[in-house]
N, C-alpha and C positions, 0 to 999 in steps of 0.2 A: 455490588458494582452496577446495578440497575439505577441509572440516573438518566436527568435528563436536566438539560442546562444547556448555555452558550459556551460549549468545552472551546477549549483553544488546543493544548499541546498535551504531551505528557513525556514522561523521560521515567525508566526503568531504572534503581540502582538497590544494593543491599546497604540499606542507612542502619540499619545497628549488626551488620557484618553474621550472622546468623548463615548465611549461606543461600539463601532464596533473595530474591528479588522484590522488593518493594517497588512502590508507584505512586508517583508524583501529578496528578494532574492542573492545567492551571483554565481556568475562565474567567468568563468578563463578570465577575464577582469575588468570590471565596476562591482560597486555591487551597486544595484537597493535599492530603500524603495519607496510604493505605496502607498497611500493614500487611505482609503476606505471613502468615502463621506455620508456613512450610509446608500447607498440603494444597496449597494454591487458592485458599480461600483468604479474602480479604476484608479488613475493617479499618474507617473509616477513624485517624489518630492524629490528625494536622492540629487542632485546637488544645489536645490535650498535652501537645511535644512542641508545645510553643511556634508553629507555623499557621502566623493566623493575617489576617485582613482582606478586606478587599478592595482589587483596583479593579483594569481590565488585564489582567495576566495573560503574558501570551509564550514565549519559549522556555522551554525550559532546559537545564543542565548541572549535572551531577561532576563535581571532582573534588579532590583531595585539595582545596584551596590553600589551606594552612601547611600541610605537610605533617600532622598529626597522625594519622593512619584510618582515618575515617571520611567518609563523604558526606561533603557540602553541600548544600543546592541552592545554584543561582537562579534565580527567574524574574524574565524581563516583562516591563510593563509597560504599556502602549500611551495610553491618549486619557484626558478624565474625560470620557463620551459622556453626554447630557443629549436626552430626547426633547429636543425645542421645534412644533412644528412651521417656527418661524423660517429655522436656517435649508427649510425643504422649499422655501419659495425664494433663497437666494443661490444664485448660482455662476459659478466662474465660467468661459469658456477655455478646454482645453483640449486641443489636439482635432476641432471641429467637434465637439462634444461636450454638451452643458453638464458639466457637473456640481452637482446643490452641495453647500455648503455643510448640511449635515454627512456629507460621505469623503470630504478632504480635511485630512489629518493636520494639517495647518490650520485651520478654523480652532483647534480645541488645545488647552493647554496638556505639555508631559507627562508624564505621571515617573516616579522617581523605581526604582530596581531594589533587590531585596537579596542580598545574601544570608543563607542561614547558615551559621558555623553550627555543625554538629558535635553539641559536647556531652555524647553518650545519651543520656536519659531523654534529653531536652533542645531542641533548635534553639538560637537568639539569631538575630539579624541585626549581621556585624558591617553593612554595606556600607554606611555613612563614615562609620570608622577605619574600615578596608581603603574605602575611598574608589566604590566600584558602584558607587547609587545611581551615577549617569542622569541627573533631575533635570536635564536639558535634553535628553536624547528619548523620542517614541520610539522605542523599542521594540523588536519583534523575533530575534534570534541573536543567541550568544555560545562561543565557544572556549573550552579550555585548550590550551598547546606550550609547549615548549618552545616559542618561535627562535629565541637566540639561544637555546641549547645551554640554559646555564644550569638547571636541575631542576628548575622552578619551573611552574603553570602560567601561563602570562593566561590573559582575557580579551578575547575582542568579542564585541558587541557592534550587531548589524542593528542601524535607526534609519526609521523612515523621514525623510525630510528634516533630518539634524544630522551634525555631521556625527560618524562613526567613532568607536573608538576604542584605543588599544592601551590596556592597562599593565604596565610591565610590572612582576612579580620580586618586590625585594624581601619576602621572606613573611608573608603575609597580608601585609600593607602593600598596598598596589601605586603604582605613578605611571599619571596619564604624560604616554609618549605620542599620541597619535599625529600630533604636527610634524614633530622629530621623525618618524618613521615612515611617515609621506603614506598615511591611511587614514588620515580625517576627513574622508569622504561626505560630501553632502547630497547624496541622491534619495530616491526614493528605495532603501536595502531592504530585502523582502531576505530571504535566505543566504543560508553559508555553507560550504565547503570546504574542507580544509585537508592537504596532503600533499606530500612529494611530487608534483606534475612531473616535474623536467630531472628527477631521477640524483638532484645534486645534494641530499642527505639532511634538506630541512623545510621547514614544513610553509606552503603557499595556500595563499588563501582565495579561494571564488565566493564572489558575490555575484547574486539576481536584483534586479531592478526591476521600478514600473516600464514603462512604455516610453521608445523615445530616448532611452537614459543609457542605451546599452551595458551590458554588463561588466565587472569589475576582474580581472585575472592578476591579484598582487603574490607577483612571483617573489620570493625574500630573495632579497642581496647579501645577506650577513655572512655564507659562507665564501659571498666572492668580497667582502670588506676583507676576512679573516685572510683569504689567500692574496691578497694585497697587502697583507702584514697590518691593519687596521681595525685591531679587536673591540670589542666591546659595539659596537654601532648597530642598533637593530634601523635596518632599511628596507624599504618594499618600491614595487615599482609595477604600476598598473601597464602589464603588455597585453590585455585580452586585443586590441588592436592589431597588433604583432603576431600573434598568434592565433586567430582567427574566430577570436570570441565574442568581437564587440560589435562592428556593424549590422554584423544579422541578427543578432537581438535589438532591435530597434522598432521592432516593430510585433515585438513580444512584450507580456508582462510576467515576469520571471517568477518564480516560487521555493518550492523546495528543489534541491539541486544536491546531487553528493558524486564525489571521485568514488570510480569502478572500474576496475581492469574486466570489461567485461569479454575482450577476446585473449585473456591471459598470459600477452605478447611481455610485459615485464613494467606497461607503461600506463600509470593510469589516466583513463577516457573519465568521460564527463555526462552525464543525466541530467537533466533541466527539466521540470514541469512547469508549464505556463499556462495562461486561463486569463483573459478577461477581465476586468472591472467593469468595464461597459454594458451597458445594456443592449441587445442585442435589436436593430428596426423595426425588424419584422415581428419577432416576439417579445415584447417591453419586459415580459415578467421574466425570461432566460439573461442570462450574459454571454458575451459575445465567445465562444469556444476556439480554442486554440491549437495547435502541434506543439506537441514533447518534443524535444532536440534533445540528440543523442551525438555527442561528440567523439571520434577516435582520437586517439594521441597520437601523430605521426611522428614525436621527441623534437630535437630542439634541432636543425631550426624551423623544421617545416610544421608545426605545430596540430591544432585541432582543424579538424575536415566533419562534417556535421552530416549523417549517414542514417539517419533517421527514418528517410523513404524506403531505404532499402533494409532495413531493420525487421520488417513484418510487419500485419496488420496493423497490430496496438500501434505500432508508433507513427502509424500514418493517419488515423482518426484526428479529429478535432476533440476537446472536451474541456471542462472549465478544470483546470487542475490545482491544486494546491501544495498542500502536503505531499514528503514523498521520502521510502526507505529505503534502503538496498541491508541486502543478506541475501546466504545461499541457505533459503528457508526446506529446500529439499534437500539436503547435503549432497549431492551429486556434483560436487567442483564446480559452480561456476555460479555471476553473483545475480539474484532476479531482484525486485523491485515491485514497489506496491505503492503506488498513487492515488493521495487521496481526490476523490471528484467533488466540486463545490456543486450541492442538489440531488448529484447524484451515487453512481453504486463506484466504490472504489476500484482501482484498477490491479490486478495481480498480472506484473510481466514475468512471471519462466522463462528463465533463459533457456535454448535448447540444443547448446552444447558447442564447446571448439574441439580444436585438436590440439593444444598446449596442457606441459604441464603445470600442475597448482600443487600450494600450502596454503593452509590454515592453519596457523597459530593461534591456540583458543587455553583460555585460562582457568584451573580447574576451578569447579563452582566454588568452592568456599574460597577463592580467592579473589574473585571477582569483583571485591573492594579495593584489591591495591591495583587493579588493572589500566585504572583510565591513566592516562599519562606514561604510561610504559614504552620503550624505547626498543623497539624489533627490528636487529639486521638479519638480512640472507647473505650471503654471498654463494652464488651458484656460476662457476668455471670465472671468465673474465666478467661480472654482472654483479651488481649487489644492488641491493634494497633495504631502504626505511621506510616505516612508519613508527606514527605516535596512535596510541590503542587509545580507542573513544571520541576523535578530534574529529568537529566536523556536526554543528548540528541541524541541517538543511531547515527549513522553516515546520515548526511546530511539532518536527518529528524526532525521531532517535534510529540511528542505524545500526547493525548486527550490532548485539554486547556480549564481551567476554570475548570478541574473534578478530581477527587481524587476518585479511585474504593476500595470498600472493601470487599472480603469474609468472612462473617461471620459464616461458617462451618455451623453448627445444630443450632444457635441462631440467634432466630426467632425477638430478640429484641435485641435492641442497649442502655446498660443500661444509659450511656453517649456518648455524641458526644461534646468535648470541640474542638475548632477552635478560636488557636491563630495566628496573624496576625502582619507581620514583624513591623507593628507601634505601634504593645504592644496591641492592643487592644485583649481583648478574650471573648468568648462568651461558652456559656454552652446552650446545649439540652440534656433533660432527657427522657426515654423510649418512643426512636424510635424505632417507626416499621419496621421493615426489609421488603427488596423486594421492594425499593423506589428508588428515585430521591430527596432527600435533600436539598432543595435551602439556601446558608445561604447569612448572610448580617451582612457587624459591625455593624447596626444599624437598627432602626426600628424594625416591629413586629416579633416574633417569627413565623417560618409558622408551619402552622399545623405538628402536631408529629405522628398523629394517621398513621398505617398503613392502605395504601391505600387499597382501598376493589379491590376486584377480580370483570373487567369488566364483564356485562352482557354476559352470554353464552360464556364465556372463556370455554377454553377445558381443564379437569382435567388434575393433571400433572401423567404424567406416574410414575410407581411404578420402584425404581432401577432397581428389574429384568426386569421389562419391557423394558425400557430405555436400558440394555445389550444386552436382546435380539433384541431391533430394529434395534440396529446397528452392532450386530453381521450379522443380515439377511440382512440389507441395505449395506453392505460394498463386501458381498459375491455378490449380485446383480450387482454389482459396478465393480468388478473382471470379471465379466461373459459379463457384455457390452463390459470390456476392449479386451477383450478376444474374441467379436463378436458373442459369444454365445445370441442373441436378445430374442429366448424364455427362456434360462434358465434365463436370466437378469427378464425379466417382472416375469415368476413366483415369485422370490424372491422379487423384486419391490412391488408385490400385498401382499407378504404375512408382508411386513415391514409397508405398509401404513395400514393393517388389525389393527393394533398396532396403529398406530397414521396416521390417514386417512387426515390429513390437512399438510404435513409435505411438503415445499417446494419443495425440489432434486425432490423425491423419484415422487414426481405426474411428478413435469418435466420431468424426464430422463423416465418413464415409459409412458406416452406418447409417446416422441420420439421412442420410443420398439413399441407401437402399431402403430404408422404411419410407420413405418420400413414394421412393418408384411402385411399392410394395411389395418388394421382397424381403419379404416379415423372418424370414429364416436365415436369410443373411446380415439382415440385420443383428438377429438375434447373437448370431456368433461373433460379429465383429466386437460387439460390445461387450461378448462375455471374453473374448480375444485378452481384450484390455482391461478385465479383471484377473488374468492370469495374470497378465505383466504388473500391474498396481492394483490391488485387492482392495485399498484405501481410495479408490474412485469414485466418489460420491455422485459427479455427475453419468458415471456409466451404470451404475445404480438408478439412476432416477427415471433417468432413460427406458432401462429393461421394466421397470414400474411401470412406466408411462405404457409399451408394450404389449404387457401382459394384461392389461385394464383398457385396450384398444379392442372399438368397436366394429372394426373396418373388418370386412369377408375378407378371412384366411391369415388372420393374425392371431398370435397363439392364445386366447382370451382364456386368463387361469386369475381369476385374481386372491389367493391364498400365494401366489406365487409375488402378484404386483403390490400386494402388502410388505411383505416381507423383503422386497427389495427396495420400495420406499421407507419403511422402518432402517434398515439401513443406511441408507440415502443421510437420514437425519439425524443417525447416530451421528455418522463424520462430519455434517454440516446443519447444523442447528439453526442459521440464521437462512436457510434457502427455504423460501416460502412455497414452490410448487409439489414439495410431496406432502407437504402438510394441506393445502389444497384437496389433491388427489385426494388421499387417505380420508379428506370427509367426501368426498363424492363418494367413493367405495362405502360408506359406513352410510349413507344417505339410501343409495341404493338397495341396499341387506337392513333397512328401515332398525340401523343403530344407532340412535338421534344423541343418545348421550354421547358417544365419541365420533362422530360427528363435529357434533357442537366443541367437543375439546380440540381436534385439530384443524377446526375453519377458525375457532374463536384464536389460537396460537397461531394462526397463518396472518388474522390482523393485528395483532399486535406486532409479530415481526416486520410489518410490510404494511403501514398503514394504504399503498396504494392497490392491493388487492382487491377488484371488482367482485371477482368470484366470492372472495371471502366477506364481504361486504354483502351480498345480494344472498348468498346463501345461508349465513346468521339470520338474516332478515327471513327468509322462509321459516327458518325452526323457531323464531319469535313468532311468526304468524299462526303456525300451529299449533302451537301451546297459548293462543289466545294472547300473548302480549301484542297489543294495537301498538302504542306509541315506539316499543322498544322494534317492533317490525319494520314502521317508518323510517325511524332515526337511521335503521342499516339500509331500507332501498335508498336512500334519500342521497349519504354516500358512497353508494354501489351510485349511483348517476351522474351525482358529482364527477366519479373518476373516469365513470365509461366518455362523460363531455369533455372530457379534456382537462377537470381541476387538477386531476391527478394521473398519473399516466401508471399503467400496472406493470414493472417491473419486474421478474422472478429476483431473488438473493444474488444467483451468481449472475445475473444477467445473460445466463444462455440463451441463444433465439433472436433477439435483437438485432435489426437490419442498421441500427442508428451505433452499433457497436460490430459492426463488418459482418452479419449473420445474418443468412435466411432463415426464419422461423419453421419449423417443419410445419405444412399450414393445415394439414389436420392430423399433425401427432401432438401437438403442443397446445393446442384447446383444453379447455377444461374437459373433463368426460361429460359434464350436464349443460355445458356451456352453450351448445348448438340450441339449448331447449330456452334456453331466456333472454339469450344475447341479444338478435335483431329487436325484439320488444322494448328492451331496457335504453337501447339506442334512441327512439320515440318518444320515451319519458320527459315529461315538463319538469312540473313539482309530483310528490305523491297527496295521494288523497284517500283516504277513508274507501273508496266504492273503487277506487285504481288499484291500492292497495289488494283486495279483497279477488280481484278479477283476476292482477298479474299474479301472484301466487296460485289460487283457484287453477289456473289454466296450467303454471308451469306443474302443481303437484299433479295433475290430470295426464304430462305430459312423460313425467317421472315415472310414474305406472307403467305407461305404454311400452318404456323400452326398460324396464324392469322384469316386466312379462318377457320381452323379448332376448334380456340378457341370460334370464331364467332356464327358457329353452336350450340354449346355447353351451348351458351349464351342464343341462341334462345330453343333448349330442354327445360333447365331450369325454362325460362320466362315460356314456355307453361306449364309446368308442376305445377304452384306456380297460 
């Protein structure tokens, strides 16, 4: 899975029903289909199962098209891009911003879509004959759904600058209704959302646009033709207007987008990632960064209210956003989200908890082929709920698979749970308990109904006021770090966890407050506070690393300790490049040059903007006498320290440009004080530059080697 290419999308499904999960990716080339062999490793089978050519491939998506019992893969394809350095000196005005002809998708012809019927051994691409090629549409996101509820999969397909369109399902062979259905939309459609908004039992579709274009809210009419006595008519009717979804995107450019009951009130709320095309004045080589909008559903008729500021940090940042998932990737009820950043480190939102009950209706793995298209009511007291499972595929992304989330406000029980299944089979559970995980099956035994008991020593839930006030306090806390205020931060820190004393952030970031202040023992506990409560804490690991390998008087310096907690650290997260960092400082220090060199050389590969890991390879090149391979690493180690590359950690802890004070001497390298302002000074490198700046840092290394050495020895005596 180690590649490197112009990825675009990818979509998760089990194509030969096996029970694991296979993987589909598409770029602006070849497009890829993996094989998962069941133990989670994967090879590389698209050419040999007949899924082959290349365009610029961009969304992709998995269903039962045919109704055979296996899964299809549709994937949409954008534009034929050609590198002509002509169409970079032509350029349109739009919106008071020159945009060159090489970057508007109107300059370049369509490129046509690609359905592959899966018939067991072998893909073919049945598109042209399906009549779902779409060779007039640039393509960029497509979804399967049920929209007139006849049994069948309909298809629509979001195009950029061509109108949209909706493929209606007569039993394999598709017919375009998009004019008839009032969705042949001709905007710039970036992303899709698809699901119940307004609670009336069939499925509505949102669409993201560029800038200017506001976005698209096609609520279906079909079940109000049906109660008009007027069957058969699939109708849509664009209210984002109506309902508060159009104007204020006007001045967004829209992205991945998906329906989320994220206060679990019964109604599903709306996610939007947005980001820029633009090139940004002041930095020509950035694009211009954006706000996430975060919709509630007030229902019908007072509609979406956009609550975003008040949502938390993440959602008040700027950033160039794209891609975007939701699932409750910690199963703790309630749904988080993970945006991708265009340039930059992705985003993971945690939800952090309401006071409603939830279901999840999740499908057992080896069934997980007949899932997409599946049909799940609730009905809970006077309240019932649809979905369609898998509907909905925001831009370039895929959202939870095999699971269907349900708010069910104040209902504490689930009076029905029916789950009907695209091959007609249905199944019925009667009073389910809320606050569960639901596994169903067309067959075999019912599983238990009862609600799940509350684990031993679980911690009572906070009372609404409480829960307002925690995060009224924790959010002022939050402000006041941003803001470098470190003792007003920990005050409000202590008095939010006085409220809920196990709460993840609030021990983190309030540690970080007391190793700031220096109090290295308070620190110490808070952060090991919060591996009692999540033991899988990666970043409260890294931390205690960072720690116990801190050189500052009266911090517990053990580093057999700050190993071992970085080792950790990268057990859980393999791609966070600060303990692999560290770990070669440590091993630099105890003059361990071979592991060393193996986790500075793994900190750049994971993170090519690694300064440390860049300048410190370069040291163990100079040592061992390689001149040129020396240069190549200070050369860029200087590149990044000027600003070609900006040093990152993996999870982006520390970051002021991402709401955080960096602890500004916990979070240095450990050798970093010894090279840093020098490296800052740096032209080009030279032969006798080379020779000095090393010379002087190894000279320096010694010094506080000797003096870590001592310290070691105190210690020992003292223990």
């Amino acid at each position: 899975m180690d590649r490197r290419a112009s990825g675009q999308g990818a979509a998760f499904g089990d194509r030969d029903g096996d029970g694991d999960v296979d993987l589909a990716l598409s770029e602006y080339g070849p497009l890829l289909l993996y094989d998962n062999d069941g133990t989670g490793v994967f090879a590389e089978i698209g050419a040999s199962v007949g899924v082959a050519g290349e365009r610029f491939w961009t969304g992709l998506t998995w269903a039962d098209s045919d109704g055979d019992g296996d899964l299809d893969l549709y994937a949409c394809a954008y534009v034929n891009y050609n590198e002509d350095p002509a169409l970079r000196s032509t350029a349109s005005q739009q919106y008071d911003t020159a945009i060159p002809a090489s970057l508007n998708p109107s300059t370049f012809a369509p490129q046509a879509n690609a359905l592959w019927r899966n018939d067991g051994d072998r893909f073919t691409d049945v598109a042209v004959v399906a009549g779902v090629d779409n060779p007039a549409g640039r393509s960029l996101s497509a979804t399967f759904a049920d929209f007139d509820e006849d049994g069948q999969l309909d298809l629509y397909v979001a195009n950029d600058l061509s109108d949209n369109v909706l493929y209606h399902n007569a039993g394999g062979t598709f017919a375009d209704v998009s004019h008839a259905a009032w969705v042949a939309d001709y905007r710039g459609a970036m992303g899709l959302a698809a699901g119940d908004w307004d609670n009336d039992g069939d499925e509505d579709l949102f669409i993201t646009h560029w800038i200017a274009q506001e976005n698209a809210l096609f609520s279906n009419m079909s079940g109000d033709f049906r109660e008009a006595g007027v069957a058969g008519q699939l109708r849509f009717m664009d209210t984002a207007d109506q309902f508060g979804l159009g104007q204020i995107a006007l001045d967004y450019v829209g992205w991945g987008t998906a329906f989320m009951d994220y206060d679990a009130d019964g109604r599903l709320d709306l996610l939007v990632a947005n980001g820029s095309t633009f090139e940004d004045s002041e930095s020509p080589d950035q694009l211009v960064p954006m706000r996430d909008l975060l919709f509630w559903n007030g229902g019908v008729p007072q509609g979406f209210y956009e609550v975003g500021e008040v949502s938390g940090d993440a959602m008040r940042q700027a950033t160039v956003s794209r891609g975007l998932a939701v699932a409750d990737y910690d199963g703790d009820g309630d749904t988080d989200a993970f945006i991708n950043v265009n340039g930059g480190n992705g985003l993971l939102l945690r939800h952090e908890g309401h006071e409603q009950h939830w279901l999840t209706v999740a499908a057992q793995a080896d069934e997980r082929i007949h899932w997409l298209g599946t049909r799940i009511r609730i009905v809970a007291g006077a309240h019932s709920w649809v979905r369609q499972a898998g509907t909905g595929s925001s831009y370039l992304s895929q959202n939870a698979l095999g699971e269907e989330y349900f708010g069910l406000g104040e209902s504490g029980l689930a009076d029905t749970v029916e789950v009907s299944w695209p091959d007609g089979t249905r199944r019925h559970w009667l009073n389910v308990g809320a606050d569960r995980r639901l596994q169903v099956s067309r067959s075999g035994p019912l599983p238990s109904q009862a609600r799940q008991p509350e684990p031993p020593g679980k911690k009572p839930r906070l009372s609404r006021r409480q829960t307002l006030d925690f995060w009224r306090i924790y959010q002022q806390a939050t402000r006041l770090r941003v803001a470098g205020d470190i003792v007003g931060a920990l005050a409000h820190y202590d008095s939010a966890l006085a409220l809920d004393p196990d709460h993840g952030d609030a021990l983190y970031h309030s540690g970080g407050a007391t190793f700031e202040l220096g109090d290295f023992a308070s620190a110490e506990r808070r952060w090991q506070r919060l591996l009692s409560v999540d033991s899988s804490n990666a970043r409260a690991h890294v931390q205690l690393g960072l720690l116990y390998s801190c050189g500052r008087q009266g911090a517990p310096y053990n580093l057999n300790k700050a190993r071992k907690a970085l080792h950790r650290a990268l057990s859980l997260n393999r791609a966070e490049t600060g303990p692999q960092v560290r770990l070669g400082e440590i091993a630099l220090l105890q003059q361990d040059w071979e592991t060393a060199g193996k986790h500075l050389d793994a900190a750049r590969r994971t993170n090519e903007r690694s300064i440390s890991g860049h300048y410190l390879v370069g040291y163990l090149h100079w040592r061992a006498g390689r001149g040129s391979a020396a240069e190549a690493a200070l050369q860029e180690a200087i590149f990044a320290a000027a600003g070609g590359r900006k040093e990152v950690s993996g999870s982006a802890e520390g970051q002021t440009k991402l709401g955080a004070v960096p602890l500004q001497r916990g979070y240095v390298g450990l050798l970093e004080p010894l090279w840093r302002p020098a490296l800052e000074d740096f032209g080009s490198v030279s032969a006798a530059g080379l020779q000095v700046e090393y010379a002087d840092f190894e000279q320096a290394m010694d010094s506080l080697r000797t003096q870590r050495a001592a310290r070691e020895q105190l210690r020992d005596g003292d223990e």
